[in-house]
C-alpha positions in Angstrom: 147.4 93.9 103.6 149.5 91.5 101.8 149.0 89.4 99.0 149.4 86.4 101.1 147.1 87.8 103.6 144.5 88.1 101.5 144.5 84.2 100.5 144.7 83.4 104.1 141.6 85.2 104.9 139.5 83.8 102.1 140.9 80.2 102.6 139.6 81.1 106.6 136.2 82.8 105.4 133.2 80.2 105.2 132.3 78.6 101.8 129.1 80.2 102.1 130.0 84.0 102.7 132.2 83.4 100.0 129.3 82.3 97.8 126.5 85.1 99.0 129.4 87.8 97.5 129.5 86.2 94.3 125.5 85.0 94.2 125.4 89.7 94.8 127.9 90.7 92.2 127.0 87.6 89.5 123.1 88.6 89.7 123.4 92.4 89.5 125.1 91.4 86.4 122.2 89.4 85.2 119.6 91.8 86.0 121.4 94.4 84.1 122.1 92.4 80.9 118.5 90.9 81.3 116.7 94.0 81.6 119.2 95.7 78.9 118.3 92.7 76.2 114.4 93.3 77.0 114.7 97.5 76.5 116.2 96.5 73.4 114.4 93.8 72.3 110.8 95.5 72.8 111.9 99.2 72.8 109.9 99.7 75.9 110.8 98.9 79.9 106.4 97.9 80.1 107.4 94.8 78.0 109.0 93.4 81.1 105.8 93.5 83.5 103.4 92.7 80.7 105.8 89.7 80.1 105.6 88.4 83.3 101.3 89.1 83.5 100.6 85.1 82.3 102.0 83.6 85.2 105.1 82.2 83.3 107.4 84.1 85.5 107.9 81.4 88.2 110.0 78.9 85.5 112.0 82.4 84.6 112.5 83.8 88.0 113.0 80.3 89.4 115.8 79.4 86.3 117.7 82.3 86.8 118.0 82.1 90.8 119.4 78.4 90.5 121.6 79.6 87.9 123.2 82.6 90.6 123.1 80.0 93.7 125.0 77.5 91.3 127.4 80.0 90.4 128.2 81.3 93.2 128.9 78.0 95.2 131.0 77.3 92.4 132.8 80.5 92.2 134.0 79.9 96.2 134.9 76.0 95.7 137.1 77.3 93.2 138.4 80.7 94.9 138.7 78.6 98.5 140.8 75.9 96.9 142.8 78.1 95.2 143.8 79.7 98.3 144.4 76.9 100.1 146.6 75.8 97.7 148.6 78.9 96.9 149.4 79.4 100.9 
């Protein structure tokens, strides 16, 4: 498969399948780097559940998923244009 093939199939693919690959790849990133910043922040994994135990997950949980969605939509404007205009 060809370079050029390539853009014409993601300037063909829908915004949103576009978006649901980087929304994946963007928040197994975060989870890593979040949960990597926690070990060593506390010293211990437990930190994480007994950090969430007061209910003040929602706001965090709820932060971080807008944060993926947003990046992701904007990661496949950006990729889809590109393509488009590069063909």
């Amino acid at each position: 498969m060809t370079a050029s093939d390539k853009k014409k199939t993601v300037s063909e693919t829908p915004i949103w399948k576009l978006a649901i690959r980087f929304m994946f790849s963007f928040g197994f990133i975060l989870i890593i780097v979040f949960t990597a910043a926690e070990l060593f922040k506390s010293g211990n994994l437990n930190a994480i559940s007994e950090s969430f135990s007061n209910g003040t997950w929602l706001p965090f949980v709820a932060t971080r998923i807008a944060v993926i969605v947003g990046y992701g939509f904007v990661m496949a404007f950006l990729t889809k244009s590109k393509a488009k205009n590069t063909l």
